[in-house]
MMTF fields as JSON, N, C-alpha, C and O atoms, coordinates in Angstrom:
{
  "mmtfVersion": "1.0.0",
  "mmtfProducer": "UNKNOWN",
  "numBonds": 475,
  "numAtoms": 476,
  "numGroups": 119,
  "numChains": 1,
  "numModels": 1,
  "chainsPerModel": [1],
  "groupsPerChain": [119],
  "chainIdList": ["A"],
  "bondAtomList": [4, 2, 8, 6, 12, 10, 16, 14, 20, 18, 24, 22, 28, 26, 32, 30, 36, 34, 40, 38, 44, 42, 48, 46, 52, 50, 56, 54, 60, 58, 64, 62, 68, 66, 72, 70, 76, 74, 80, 78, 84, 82, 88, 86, 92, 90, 96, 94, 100, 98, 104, 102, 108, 106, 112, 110, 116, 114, 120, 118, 124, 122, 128, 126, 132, 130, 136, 134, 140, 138, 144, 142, 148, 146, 152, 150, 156, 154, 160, 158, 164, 162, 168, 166, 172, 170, 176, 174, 180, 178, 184, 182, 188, 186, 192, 190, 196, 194, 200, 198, 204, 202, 208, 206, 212, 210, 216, 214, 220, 218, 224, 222, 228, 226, 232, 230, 236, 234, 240, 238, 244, 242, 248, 246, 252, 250, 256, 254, 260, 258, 264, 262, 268, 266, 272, 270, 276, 274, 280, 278, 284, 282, 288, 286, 292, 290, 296, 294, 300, 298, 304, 302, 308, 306, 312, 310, 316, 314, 320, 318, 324, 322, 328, 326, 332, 330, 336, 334, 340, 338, 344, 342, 348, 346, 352, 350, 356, 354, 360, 358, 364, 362, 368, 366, 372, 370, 376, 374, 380, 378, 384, 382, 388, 386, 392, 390, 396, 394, 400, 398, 404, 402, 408, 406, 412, 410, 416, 414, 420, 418, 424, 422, 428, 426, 432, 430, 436, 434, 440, 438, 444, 442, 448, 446, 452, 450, 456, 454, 460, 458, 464, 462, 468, 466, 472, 470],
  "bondOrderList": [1, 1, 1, 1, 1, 1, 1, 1, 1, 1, 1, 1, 1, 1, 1, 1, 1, 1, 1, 1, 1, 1, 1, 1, 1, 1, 1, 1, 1, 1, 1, 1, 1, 1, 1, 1, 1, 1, 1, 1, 1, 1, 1, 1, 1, 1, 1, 1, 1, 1, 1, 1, 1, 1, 1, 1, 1, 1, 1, 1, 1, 1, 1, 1, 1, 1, 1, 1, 1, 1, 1, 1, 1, 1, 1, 1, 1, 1, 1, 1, 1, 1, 1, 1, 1, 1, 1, 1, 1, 1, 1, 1, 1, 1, 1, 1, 1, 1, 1, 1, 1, 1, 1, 1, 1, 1, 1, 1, 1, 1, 1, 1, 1, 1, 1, 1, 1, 1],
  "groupList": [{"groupName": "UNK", "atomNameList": ["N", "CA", "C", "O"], "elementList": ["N", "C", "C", "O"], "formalChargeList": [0, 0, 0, 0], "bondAtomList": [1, 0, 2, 1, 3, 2], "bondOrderList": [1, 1, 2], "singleLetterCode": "X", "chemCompType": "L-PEPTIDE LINKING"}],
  "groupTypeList": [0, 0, 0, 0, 0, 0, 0, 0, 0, 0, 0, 0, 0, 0, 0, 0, 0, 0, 0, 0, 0, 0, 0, 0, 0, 0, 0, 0, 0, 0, 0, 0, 0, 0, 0, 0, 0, 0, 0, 0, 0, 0, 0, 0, 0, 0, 0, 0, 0, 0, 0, 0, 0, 0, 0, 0, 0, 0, 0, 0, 0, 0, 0, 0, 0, 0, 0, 0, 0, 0, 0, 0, 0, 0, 0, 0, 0, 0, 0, 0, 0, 0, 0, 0, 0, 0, 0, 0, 0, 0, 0, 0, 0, 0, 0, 0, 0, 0, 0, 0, 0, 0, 0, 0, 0, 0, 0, 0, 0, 0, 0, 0, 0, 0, 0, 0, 0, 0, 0],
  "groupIdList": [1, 2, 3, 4, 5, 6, 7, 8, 9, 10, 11, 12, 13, 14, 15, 16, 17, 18, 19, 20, 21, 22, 23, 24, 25, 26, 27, 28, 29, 30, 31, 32, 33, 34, 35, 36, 37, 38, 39, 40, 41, 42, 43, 44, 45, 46, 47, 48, 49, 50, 51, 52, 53, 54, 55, 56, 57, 58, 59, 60, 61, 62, 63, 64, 65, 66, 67, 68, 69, 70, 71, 72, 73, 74, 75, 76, 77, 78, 79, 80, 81, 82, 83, 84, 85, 86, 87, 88, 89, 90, 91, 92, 93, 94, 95, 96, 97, 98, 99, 100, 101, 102, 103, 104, 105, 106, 107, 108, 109, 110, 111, 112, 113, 114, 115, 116, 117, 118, 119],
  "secStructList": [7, 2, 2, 2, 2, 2, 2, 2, 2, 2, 2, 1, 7, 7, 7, 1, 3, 3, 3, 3, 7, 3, 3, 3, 3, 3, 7, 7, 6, 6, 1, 1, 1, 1, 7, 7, 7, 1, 1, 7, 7, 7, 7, 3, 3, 3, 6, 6, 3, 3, 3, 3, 3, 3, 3, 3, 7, 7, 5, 6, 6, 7, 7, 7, 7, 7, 3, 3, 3, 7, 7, 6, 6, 1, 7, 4, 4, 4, 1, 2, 2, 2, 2, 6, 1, 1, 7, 7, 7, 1, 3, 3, 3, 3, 7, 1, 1, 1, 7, 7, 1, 1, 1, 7, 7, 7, 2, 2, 2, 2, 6, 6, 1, 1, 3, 3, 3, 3, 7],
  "xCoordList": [-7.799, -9.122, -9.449, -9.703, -9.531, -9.491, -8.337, -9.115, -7.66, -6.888, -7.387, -7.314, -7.824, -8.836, -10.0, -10.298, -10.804, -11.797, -11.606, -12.434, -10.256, -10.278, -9.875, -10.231, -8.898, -8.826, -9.735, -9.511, -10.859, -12.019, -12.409, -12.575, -12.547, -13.05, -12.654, -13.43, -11.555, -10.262, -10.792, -11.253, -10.609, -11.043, -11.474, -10.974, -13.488, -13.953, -14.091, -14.554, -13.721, -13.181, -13.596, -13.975, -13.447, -13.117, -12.119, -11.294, -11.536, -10.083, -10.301, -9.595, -11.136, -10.892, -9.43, -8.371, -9.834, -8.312, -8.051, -9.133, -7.075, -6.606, -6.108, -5.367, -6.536, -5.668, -4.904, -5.249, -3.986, -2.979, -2.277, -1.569, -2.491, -1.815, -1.837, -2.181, -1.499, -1.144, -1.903, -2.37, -1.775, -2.485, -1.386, -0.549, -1.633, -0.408, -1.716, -2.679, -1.375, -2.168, -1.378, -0.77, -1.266, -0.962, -1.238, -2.25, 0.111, -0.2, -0.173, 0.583, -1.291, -1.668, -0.496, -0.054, 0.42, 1.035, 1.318, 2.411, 0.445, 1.11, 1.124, 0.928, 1.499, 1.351, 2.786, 2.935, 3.946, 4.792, 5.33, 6.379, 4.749, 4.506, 3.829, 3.527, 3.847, 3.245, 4.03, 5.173, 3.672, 4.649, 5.237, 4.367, 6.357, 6.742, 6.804, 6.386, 7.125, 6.927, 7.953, 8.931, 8.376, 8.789, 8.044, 8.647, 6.817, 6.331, 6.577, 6.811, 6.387, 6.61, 5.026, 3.869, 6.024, 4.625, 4.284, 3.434, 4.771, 4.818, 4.798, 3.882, 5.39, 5.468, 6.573, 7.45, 6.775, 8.005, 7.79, 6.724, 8.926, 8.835, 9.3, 10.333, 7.571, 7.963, 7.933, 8.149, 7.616, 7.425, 6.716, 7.282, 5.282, 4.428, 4.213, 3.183, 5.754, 5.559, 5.64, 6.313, 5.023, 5.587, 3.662, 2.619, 3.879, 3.092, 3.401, 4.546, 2.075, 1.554, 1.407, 0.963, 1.75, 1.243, 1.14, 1.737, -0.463, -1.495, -1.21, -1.798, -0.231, -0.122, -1.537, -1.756, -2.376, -3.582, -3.546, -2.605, -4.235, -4.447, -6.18, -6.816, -6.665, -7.725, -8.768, -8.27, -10.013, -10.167, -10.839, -11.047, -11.119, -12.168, -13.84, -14.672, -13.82, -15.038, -14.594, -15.375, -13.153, -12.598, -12.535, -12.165, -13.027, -12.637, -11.544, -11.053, -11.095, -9.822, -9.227, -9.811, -8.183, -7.447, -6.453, -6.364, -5.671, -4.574, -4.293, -4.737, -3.511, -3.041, -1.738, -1.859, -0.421, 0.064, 0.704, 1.485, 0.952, 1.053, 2.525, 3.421, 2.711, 4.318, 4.861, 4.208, 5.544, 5.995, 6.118, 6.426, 5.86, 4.953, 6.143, 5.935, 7.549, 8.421, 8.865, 9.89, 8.32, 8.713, 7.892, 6.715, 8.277, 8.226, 6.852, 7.279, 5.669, 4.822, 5.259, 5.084, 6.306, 6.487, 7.461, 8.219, 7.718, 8.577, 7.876, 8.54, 6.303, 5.531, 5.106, 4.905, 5.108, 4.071, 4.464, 3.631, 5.865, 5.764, 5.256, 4.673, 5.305, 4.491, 2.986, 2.382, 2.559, 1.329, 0.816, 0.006, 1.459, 0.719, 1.945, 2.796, 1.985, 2.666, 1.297, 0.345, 1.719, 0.444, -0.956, -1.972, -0.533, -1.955, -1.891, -0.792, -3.221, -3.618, -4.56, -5.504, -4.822, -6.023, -5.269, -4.085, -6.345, -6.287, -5.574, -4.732, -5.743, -5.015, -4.289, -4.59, -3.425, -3.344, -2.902, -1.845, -4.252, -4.015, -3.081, -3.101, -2.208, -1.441, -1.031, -1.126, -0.666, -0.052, 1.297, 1.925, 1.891, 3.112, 4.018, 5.238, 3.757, 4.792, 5.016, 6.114, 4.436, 4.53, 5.733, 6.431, 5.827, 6.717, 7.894, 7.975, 8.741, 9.893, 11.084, 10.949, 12.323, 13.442, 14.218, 15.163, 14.108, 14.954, 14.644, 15.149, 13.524, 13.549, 13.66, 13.665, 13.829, 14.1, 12.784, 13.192, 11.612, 10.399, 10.836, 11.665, 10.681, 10.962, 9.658, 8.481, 10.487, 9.591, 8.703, 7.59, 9.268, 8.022, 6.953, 6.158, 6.658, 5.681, 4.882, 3.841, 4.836, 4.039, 3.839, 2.963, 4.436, 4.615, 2.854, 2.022, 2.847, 1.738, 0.115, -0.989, 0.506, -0.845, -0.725, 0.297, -2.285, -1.918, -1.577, -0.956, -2.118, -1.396, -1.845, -2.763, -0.714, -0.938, -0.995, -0.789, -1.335, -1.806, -1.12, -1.721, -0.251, 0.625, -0.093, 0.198, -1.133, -1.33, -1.594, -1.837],
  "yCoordList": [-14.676, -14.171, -13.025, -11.998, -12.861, -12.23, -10.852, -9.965, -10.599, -9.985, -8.744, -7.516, -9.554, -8.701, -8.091, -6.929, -8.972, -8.465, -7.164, -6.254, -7.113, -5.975, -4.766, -3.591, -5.481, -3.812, -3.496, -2.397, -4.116, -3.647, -2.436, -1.256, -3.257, -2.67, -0.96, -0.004, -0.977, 0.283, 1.214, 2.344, 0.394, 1.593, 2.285, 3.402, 1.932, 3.308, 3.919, 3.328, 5.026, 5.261, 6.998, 7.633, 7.661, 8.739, 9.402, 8.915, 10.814, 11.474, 12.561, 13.499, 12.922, 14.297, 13.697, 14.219, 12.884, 12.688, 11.181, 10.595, 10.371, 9.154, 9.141, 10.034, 8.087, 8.19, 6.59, 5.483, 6.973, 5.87, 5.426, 6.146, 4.261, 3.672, 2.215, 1.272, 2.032, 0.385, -0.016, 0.705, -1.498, -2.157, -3.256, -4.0, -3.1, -4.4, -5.588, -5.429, -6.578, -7.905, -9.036, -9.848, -9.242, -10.077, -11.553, -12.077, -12.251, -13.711, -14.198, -13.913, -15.497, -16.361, -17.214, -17.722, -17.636, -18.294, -19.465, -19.98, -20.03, -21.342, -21.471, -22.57, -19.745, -19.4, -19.777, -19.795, -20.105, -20.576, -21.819, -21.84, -22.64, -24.401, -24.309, -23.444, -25.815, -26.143, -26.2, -25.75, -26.634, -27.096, -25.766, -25.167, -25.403, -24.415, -24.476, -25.576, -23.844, -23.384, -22.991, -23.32, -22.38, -21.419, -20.124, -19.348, -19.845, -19.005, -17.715, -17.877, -16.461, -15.621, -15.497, -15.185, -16.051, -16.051, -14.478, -14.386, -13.645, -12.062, -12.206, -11.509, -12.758, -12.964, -12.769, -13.321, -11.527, -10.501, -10.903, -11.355, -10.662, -10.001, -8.341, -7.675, -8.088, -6.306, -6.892, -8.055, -5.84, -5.139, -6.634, -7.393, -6.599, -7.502, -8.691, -9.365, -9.001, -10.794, -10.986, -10.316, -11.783, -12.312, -11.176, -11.163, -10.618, -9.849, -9.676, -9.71, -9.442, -9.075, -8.086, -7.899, -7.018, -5.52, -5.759, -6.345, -4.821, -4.701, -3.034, -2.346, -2.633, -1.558, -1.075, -1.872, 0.082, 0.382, 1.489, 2.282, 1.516, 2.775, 2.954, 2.012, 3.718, 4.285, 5.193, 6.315, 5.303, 6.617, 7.225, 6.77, 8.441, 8.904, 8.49, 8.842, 7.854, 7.372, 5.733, 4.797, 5.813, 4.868, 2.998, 1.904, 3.395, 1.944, 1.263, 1.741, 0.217, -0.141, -0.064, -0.827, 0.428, 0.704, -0.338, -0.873, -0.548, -1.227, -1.722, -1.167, -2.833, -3.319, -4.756, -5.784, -4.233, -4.485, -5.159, -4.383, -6.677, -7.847, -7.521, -7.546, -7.287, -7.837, -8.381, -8.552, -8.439, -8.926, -7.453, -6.401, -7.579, -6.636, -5.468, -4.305, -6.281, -5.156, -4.276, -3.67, -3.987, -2.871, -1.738, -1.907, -0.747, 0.798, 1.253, 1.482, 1.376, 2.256, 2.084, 1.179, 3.571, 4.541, 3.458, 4.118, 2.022, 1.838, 0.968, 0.265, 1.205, 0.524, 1.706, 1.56, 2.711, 4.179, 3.964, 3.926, 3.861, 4.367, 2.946, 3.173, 2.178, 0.762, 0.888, 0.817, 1.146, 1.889, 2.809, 2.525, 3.861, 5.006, 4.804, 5.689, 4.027, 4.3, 4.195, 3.415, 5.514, 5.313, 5.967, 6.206, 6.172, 6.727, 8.225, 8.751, 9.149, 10.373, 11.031, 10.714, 11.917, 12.6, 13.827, 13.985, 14.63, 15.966, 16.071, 16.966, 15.263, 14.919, 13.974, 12.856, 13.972, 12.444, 12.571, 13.034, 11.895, 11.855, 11.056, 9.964, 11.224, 10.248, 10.477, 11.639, 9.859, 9.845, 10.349, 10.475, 10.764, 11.221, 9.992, 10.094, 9.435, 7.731, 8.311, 8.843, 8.291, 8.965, 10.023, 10.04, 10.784, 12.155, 11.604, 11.742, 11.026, 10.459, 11.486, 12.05, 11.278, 11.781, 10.526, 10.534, 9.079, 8.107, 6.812, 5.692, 7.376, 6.51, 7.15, 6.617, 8.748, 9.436, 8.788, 8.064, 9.13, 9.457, 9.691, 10.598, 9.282, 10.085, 11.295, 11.15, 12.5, 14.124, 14.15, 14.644, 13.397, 13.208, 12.459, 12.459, 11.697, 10.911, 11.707, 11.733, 12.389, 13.516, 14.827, 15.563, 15.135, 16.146, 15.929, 16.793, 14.531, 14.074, 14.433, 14.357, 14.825, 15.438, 16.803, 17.43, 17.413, 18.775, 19.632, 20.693, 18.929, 18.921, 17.693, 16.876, 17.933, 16.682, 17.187, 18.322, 15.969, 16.93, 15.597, 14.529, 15.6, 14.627, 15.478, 16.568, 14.322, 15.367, 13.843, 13.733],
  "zCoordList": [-13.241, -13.466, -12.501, -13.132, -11.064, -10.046, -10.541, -10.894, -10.62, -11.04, -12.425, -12.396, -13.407, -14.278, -13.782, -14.055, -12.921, -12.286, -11.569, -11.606, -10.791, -10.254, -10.978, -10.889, -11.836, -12.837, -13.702, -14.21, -14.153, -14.793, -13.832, -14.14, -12.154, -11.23, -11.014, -10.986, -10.914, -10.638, -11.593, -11.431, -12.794, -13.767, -13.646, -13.778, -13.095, -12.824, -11.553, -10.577, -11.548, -10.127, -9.98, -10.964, -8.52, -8.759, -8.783, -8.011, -9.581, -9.746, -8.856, -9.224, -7.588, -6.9, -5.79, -5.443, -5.629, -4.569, -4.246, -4.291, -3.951, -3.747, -2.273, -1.862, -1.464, -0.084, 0.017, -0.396, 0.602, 0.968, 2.124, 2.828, 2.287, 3.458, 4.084, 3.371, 5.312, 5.082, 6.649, 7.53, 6.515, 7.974, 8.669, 8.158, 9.53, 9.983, 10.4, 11.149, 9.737, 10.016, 10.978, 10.279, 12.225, 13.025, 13.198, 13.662, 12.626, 12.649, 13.461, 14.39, 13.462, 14.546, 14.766, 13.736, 16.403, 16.565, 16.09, 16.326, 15.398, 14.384, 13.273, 12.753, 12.197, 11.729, 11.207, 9.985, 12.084, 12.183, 11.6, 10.956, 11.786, 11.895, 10.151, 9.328, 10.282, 8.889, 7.55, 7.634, 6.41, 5.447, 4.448, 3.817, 4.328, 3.709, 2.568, 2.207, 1.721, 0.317, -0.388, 0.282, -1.536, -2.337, -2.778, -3.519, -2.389, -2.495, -1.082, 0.116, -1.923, -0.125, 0.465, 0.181, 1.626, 2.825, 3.463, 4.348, 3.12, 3.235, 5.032, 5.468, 5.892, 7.457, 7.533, 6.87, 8.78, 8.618, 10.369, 10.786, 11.213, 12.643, 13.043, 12.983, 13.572, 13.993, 15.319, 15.662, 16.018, 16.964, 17.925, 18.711, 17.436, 17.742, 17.379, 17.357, 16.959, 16.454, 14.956, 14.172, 14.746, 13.173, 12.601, 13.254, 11.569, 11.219, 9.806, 9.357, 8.944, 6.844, 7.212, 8.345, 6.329, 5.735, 4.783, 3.879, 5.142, 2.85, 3.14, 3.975, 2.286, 1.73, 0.611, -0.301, 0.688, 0.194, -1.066, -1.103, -1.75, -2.412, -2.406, -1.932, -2.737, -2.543, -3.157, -3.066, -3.763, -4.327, -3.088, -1.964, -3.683, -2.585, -2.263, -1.427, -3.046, -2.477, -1.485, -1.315, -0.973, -0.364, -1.281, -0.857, -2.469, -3.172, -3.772, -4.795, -3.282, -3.52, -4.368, -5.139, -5.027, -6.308, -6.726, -7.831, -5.586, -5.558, -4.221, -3.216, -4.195, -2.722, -2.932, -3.597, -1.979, -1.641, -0.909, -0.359, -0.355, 0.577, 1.002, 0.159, 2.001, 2.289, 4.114, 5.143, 3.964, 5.626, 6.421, 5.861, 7.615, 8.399, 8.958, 9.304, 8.906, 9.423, 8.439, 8.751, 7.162, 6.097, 6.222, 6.541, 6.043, 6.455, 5.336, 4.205, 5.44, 4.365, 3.373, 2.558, 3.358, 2.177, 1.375, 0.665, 1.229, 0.918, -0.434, -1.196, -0.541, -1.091, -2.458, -3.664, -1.661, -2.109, -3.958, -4.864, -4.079, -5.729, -6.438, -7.498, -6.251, -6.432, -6.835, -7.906, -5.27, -5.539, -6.773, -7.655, -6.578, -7.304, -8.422, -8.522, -8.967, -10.753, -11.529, -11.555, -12.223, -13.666, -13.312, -13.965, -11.873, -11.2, -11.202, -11.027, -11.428, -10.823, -10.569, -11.294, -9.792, -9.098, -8.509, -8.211, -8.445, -7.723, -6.652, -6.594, -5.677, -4.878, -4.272, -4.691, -3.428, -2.234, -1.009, -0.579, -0.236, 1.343, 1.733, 1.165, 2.559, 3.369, 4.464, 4.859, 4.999, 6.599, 6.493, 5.442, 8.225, 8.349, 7.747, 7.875, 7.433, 7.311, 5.723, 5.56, 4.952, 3.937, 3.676, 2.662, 4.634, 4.326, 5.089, 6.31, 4.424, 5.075, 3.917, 2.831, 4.997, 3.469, 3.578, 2.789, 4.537, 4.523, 3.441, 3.506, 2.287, 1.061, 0.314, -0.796, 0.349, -0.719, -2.143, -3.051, -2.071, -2.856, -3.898, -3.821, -4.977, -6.43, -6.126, -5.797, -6.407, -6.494, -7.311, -7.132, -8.703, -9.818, -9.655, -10.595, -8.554, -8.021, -7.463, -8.12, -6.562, -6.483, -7.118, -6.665, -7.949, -8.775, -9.745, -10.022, -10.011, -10.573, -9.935, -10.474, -8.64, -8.092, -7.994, -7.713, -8.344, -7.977, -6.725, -6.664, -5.798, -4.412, -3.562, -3.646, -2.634, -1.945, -0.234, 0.195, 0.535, 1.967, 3.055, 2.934, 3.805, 4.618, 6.363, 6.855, 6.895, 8.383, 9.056, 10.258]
}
């Protein structure tokens, strides 16, 4: 149900530009513990411990488009064409994490905006 709700939501949106990017969410130490599953618990170890990344999409009026769960030690851009399939706008903001050549981007993914701005 939740799921429809939000793409009703998405729908209306604005097309001057889309921004993108991700958060690192830091799990609580007994985050560890407790009864496991078959489901993915998206709890990765970076840097700072066992850590979720919500990979984002965005319009410009900053309302959520799309979003992304995964374990915290995966790289951004490794989400981006996930994100933005099927999507377009004038533009898209993103971060240097974005402009990588070590996932090799499909070109036609951005090709889909009329320009795009990486600062």
């Amino acid at each position: 149900m939740w799921e429809r709700v939000f793409t009703a939501l998405a729908a209306d949106r604005d097309k001057a530009y889309m921004m993108i990017d991700s958060a690192i969410v830091r799990a609580h130490p007994h985050a560890t513990k407790g009864k496991g599953g078959a489901q993915n618990q998206a709890l990765g170890r970076s840097r700072g411990g066992l850590a979720t990344k919500i990979h984002t999409l965005a319009d410009s009026q900053g309302r959520l488009l799309r979003f992304i769960i995964t374990s915290g030690q995966l790289h951004d851009a490794t989400q981006a064409s996930a994100l933005l399939e099927g999507q377009t706008a004038g533009a898209l903001i993103a971060d240097k994490a974005y402009d990588c050549d070590c996932f090799e981007l499909p070109r036609d993914l951005w090709r889909r905006f009329l320009s795009d701005f990486i600062g």
